[in-house]
C-alpha positions in Angstrom: 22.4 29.3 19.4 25.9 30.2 18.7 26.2 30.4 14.7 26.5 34.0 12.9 23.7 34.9 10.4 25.5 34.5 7.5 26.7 31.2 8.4 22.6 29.9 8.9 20.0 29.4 6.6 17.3 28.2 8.9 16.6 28.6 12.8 14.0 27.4 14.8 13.5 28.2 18.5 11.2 27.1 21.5 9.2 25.6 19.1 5.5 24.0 19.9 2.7 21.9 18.5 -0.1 20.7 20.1 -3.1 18.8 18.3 -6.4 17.0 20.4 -4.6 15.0 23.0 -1.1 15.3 21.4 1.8 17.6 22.0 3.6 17.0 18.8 6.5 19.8 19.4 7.6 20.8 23.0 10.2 23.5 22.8 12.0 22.5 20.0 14.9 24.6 19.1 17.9 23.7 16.1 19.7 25.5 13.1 20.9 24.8 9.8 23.7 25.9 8.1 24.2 26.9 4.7 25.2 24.6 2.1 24.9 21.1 4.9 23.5 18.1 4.4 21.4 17.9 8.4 20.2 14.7 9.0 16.7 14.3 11.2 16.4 11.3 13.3 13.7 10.2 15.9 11.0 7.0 15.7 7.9 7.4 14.3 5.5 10.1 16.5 9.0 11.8 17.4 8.2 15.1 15.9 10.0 15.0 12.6 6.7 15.4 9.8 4.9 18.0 12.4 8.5 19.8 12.5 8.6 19.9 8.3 4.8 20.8 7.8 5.3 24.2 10.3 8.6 24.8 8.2 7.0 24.7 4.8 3.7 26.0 5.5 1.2 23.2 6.2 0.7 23.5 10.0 1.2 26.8 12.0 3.0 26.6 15.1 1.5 27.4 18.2 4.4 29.5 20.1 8.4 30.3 19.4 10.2 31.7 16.4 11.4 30.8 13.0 13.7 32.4 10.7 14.6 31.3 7.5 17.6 33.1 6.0 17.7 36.0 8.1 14.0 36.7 7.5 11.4 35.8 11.1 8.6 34.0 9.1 5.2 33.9 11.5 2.0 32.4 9.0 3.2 31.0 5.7 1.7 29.0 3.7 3.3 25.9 1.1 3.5 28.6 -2.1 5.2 31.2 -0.1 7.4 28.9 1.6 8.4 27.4 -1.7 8.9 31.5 -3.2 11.0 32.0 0.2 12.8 29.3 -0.9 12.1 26.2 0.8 11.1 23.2 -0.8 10.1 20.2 1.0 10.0 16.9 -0.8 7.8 14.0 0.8 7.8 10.8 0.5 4.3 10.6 -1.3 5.5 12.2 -4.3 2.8 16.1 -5.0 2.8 15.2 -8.4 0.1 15.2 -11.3 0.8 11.8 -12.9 -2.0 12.9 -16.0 0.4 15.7 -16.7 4.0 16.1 -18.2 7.5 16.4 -16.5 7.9 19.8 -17.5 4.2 21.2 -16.6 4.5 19.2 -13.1 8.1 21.1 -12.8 6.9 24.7 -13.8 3.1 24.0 -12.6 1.0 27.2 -12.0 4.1 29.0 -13.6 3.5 28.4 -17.0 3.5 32.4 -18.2 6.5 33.1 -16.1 8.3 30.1 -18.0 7.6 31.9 -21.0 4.6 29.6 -22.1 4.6 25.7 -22.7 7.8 25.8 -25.1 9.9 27.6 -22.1 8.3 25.2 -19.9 9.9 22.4 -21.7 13.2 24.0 -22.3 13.7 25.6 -18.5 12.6 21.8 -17.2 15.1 20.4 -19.5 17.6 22.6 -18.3 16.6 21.7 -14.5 17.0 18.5 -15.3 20.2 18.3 -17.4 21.9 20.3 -13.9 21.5 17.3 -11.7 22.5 14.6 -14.8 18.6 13.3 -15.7 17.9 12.7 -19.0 14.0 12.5 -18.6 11.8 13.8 -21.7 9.8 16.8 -20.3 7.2 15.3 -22.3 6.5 12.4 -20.6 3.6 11.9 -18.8 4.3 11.4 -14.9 2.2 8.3 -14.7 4.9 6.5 -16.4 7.9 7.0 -14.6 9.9 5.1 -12.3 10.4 6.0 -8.6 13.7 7.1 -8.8 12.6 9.2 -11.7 9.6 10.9 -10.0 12.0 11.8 -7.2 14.5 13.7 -9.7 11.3 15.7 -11.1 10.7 16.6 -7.5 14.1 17.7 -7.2 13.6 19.8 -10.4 10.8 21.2 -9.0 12.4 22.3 -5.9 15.1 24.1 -8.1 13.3 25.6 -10.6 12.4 27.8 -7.0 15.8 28.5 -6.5 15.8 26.4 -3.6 17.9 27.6 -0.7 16.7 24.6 1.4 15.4 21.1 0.4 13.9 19.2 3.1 13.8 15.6 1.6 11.5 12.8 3.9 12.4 9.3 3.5 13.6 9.9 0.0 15.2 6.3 -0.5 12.4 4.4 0.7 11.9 3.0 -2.7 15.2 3.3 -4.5 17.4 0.1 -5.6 20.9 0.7 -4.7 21.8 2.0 -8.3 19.2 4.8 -7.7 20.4 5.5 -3.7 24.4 6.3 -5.1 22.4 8.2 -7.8 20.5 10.1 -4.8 23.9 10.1 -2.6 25.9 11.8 -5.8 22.9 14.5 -6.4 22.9 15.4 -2.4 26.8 16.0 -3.0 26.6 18.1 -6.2 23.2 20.3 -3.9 25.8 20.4 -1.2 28.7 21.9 -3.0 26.1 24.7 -5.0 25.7 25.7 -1.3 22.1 24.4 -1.1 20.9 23.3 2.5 19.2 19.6 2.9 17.1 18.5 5.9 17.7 14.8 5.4 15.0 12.6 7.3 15.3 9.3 7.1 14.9 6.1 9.0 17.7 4.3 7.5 20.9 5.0 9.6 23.3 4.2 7.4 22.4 7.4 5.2 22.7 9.3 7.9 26.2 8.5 8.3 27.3 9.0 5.0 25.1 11.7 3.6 25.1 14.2 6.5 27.3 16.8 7.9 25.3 17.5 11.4 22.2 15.0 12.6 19.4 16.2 15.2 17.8 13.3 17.5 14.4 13.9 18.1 12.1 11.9 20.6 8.5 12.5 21.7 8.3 15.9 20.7 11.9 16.8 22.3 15.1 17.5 20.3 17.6 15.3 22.4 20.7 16.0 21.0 22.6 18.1 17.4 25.9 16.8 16.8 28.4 16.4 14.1 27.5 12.9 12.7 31.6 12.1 12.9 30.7 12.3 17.2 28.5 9.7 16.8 27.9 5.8 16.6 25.3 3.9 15.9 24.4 2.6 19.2 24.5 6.0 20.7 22.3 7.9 17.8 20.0 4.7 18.0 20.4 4.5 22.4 18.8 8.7 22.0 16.2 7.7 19.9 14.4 5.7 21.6 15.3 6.0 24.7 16.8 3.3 25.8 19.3 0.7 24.8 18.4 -1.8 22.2 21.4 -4.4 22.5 20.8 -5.8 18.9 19.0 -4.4 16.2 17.2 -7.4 15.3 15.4 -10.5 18.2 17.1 -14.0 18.2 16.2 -15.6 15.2 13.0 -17.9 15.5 13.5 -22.1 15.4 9.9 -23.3 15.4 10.4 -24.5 11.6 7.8 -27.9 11.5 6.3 -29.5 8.8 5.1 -28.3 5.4 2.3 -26.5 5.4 1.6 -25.3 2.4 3.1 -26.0 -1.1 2.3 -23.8 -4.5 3.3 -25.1 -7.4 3.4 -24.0 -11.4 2.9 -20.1 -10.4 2.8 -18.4 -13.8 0.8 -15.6 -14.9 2.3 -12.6 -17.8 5.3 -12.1 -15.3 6.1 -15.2 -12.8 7.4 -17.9 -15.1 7.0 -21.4 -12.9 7.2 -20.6 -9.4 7.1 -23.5 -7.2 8.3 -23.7 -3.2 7.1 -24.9 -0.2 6.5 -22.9 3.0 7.0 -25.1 6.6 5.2 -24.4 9.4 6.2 -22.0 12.1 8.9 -20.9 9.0 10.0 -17.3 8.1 10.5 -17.8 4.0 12.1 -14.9 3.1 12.1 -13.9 -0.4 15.3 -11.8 -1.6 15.1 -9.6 -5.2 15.4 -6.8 -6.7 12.6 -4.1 -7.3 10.4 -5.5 -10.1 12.1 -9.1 -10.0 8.3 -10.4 -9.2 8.3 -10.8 -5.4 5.2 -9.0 -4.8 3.6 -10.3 -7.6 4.0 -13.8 -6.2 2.2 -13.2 -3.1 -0.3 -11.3 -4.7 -1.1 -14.1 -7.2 -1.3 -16.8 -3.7 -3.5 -14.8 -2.5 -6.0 -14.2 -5.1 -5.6 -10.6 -5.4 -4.1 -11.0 -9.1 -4.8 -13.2 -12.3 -3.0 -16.5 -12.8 -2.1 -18.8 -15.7 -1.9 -21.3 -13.5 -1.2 -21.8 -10.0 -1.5 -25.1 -7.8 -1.9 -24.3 -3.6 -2.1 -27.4 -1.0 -2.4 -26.2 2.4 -2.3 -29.2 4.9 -2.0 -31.4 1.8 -5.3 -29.9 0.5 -6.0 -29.0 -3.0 -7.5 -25.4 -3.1 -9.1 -22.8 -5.2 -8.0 -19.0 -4.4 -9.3 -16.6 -7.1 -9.6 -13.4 -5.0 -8.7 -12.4 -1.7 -11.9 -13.3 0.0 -10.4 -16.9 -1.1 -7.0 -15.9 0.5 -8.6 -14.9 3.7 -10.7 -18.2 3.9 -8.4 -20.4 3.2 -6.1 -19.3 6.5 -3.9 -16.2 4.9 -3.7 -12.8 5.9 -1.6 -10.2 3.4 0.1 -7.0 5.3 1.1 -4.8 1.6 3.9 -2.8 0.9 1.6 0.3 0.5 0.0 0.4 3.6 -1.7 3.9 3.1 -2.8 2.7 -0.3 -3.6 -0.6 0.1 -3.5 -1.8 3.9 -5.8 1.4 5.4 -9.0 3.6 5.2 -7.4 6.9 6.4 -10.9 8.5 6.8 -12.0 5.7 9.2 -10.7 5.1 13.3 -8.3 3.1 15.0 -10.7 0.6 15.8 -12.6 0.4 12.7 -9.5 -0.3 10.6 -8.3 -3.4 13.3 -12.1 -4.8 12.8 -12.9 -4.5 9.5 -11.4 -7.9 8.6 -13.2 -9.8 11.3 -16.7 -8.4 11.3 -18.1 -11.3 12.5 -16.4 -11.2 15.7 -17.8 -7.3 16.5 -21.4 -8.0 15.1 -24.5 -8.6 17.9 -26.7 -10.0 15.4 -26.9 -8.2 12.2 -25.5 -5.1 13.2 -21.8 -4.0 14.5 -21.3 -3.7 18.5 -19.4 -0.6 19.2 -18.9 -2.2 22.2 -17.2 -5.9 21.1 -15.4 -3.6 18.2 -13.8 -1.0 21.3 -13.1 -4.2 23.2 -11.2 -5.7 20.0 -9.4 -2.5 19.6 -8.3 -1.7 23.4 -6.8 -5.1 23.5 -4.7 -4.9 20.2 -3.9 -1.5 21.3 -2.6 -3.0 24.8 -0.8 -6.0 23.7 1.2 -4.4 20.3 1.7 -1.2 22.1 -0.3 0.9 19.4 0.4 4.9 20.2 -2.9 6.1 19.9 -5.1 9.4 22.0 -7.7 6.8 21.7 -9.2 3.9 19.7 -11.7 6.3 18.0 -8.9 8.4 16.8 -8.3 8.8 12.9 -5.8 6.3 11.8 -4.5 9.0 9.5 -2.7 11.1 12.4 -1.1 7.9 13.6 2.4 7.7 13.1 3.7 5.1 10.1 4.5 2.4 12.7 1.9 2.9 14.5 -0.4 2.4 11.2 1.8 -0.7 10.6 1.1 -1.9 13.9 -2.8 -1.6 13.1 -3.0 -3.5 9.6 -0.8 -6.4 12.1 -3.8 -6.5 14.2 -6.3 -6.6 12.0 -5.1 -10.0 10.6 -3.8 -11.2 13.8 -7.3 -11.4 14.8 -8.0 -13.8 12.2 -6.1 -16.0 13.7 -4.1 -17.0 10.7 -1.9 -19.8 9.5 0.1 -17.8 6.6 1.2 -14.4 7.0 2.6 -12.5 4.3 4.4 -9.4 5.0 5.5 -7.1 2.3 8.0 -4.9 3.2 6.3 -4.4 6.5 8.9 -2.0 8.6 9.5 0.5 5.3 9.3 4.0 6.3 9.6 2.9 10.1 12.1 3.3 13.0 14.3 1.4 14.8 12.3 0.9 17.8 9.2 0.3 15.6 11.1 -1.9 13.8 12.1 -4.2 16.8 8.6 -4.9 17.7 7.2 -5.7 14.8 10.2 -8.1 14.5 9.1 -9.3 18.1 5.4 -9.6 16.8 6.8 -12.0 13.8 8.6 -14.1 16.4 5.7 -14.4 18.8 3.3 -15.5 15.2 5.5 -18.5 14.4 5.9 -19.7 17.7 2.1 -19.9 18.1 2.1 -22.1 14.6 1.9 -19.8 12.0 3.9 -19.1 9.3 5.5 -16.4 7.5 6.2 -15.3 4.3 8.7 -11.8 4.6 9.3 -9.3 1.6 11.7 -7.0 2.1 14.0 -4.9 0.2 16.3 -4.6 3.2 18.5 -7.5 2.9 19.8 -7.6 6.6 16.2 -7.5 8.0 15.8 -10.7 5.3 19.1 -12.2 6.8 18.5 -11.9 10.3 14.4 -12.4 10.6 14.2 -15.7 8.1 15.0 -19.6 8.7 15.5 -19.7 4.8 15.7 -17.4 2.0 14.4 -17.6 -1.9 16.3 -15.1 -4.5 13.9 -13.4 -7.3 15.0 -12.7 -10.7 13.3 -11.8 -13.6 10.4 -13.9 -12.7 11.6 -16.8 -11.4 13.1 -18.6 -8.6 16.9 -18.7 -9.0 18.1 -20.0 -5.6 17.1 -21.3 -1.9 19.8 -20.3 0.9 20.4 -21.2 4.7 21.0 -17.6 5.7 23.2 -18.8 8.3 25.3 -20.5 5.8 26.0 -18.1 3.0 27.3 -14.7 2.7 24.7 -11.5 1.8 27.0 -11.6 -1.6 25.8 -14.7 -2.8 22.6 -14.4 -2.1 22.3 -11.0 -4.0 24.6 -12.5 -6.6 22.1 -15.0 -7.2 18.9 -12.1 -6.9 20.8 -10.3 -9.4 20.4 -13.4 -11.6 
């Protein structure tokens, strides 16, 4: 593979993964240097998450070789990777949110810390080294995101990492976090610690990494310097084949009001009032914690109100729990779709039924029959990857999943959709046809109301834009009309 010993900390070769019905790996081969920053690209069911799990112990390959600096590691398992010195950090954060920063840091290691009070101090030292300021008192269940993810970082270092391997870590950052994150992944660089950088969002790829690997359907399709490549060409490998634009012409079936909610408040939302026009994409624009979600949530019935006034089709309604929601023509896609949005345990096909029993039932009792029937057909027109529709959701691949909970309440035939942040943690190609589903959903009459804390998705997908601050509404745009600036100028508040 070309790169002296001493110059590598990690190589893989001619490595394979199959599962039931899957070949997750096929010959995959790459190396990483010490002290770079190597990006991992591919969609979602590329390889990426099976590749990391073999590397740190979860999964064991089925055939080739991997060495990890200068050592050929066969079994391992997630301890003795993390003693070898290989840390992986996911983007489900591993840690105890009942216990402190410093026993989540040193956890299982408390005597070699030299008890609970050199628990505290190491931690404190860990992170004071990558400019946190965290008490390693606190209890984990009340930290931000951005704050969990330093602790993580710790954690990794208090190992005397060699190589972090860090899995959509800025899926849930604000921008002051990310240049946080990009200025830590600088300092790890220069201390001659390795990252594996995976990570949907290209633009980090770009300006975080030294060297980026293409992955598709199991294949490594390409290693280059990043400087060698463009967008379109990293994005062209991906997926194989050419997507022309990132995002579908934006949809003009904008009709008649269809619903309008007035006097939202509840201990966050101060006032909200707005109206949402049939066949519309209402995008709402705001920071993390501005009250987006919450507004939704409160529409729907999932959270308490103050007070809240909904007409839909100039009717006066009652919606006090999701049940409500659901009745009254809505359908909510959440921003935690693994939390919220699936039962992991259960199949394909029982997650894309469960909200439309009725539909599946021959008298009182489920039909495995009409439920397979609803499942093959969402399966077939959303292109869901799956080995089959009785396959666990949980080995699906994030857009795949995404693709799932968009069935389910397209089967409901709804008249408001409300999508919150529904293509996070999701590739380009993914992305596009969930984009493409949107499109098709308005032009058959419904509406739509997109959260997202990418503000070009926002730009490009929605006839009109709200800004969320603090609570409130603080401005409606034409997003054809006014800059990304104002807008977040306004979002800001």
């Amino acid at each position: 593979m070309g790169r002296e010993l001493s110059d590598r900390i990690l190589s893989v070769e001619h490595v394979s993964k199959s599962f039931p019905g899957v070949k997750a790996l096929d010959d995959v081969s790459l190396e990483v240097g010490r002290g770079v920053v190597h990006g991992i690209v591919g969609e979602n069911g590329a390889g990426k998450s099976t590749l990391m799990k073999i590397l740190s112990g979860v999964y064991t390959k089925d055939s080739g070789t991997v060495e990890f600096d200068g050592q050929r590691v066969e079994r391992t398992t997630p301890m003795e990777s993390l003693r070898r010195g290989l840390s992986i950090i996911y983007q489900e954060f591993s840690l105890i949110s009942s216990m402190t920063v410093g026993e989540n840091i040193f956890l299982g290691r408390f005597r070699e810390a030299g008890g609970m009070k050199g628990t505290h101090q190491k931690a404190g030292e860990l992170l004071g080294q990558i400019g946190s300021s965290i008490s390693t008192h606190k209890l984990v269940s009340e930290l931000s995101t951005s704050e969990k993810q330093m602790v993580e970082i710790a954690k990794a270092l208090s190992f005397e990492s060699k190589l972090i391997i860090m899995d959509e870590p800025s899926s849930s950052l604000t921008e002051e976090e990310l240049a946080k994150l990009g200025a830590l992944i600088r300092q790890m660089r220069e201390k001659g610690i390795s990252i594996l950088y995976i990570s949907h969002k290209l633009d980090e790829i770009f300006e975080y990494c030294d060297v980026v690997t293409i992955m598709r359907d199991g294949h490594v399709i390409d290693t280059r310097p990043v400087s060698e490549l463009d967008r379109g060409e990293m994005v062209g490998m991906m997926v194989g084949r050419t997507i022309e634009n990132e995002y579908p012409e934006r949809p003009r079936a904008v009709g008649e009001p269809l619903m309008r909610v007035e006097h939202l408040t509840t201990g966050k939302l101060k006032d909200i009032s707005f109206t949402l026009n049939r066949g519309e994409i209402l995008g709402f624009v705001g920071l993390v914690g501005a009250g987006r979600t919450e507004i939704v949530r409160a529409i729907y019935g999932a959270d308490k109100v103050k007070r809240k006034e909904v007409r839909i089709e100039g009717k006066s309604l009652k919606i006090t729990s999701p049940r409500d929601g659901k009745r009254c023509g809505m359908a909510l896609v959440p921003e935690d779709r693994k939390q919220q949005g699936l039962v992991l345990p259960f199949s394909v096909e029982s997650n894309i039924s469960m909200a439309n029993l009725e539909k599946v039932k021959r008298g009182i009792f489920l039909s495995p029959d009409k439920e397979r029937k609803m499942a093959e057909e969402n399966i077939d027109s959303l292109l869901i990857k799956t080995p089959s529709p009785t396959a666990a959701i949980v080995n699906l691949s994030g857009g795949n999943q995404q693709k799932c909970i968009i069935a389910r309440w397209l089967e409901t035939e709804p008249k408001i959709f409300i999508m919150d942040e529904p293509t996070r943690g999701i590739d380009v190609g993914a992305k596009y046809e969930i984009y493409m589903l949107m499109k098709k959903a308005v032009e058959a009459g419904s509406s739509i109301i997109l959260i997202s804390s990418e503000l070009p998705e926002v730009l490009h997908m929605s006839n009109r834009v709200l800004t969320i601050a603090d609570g409130r509404i603080t401005g409606e745009f034409d997003p054809e009309k006014v800059s990304a600036q104002e807008i977040m100028n306004r979002a800001i508040g």
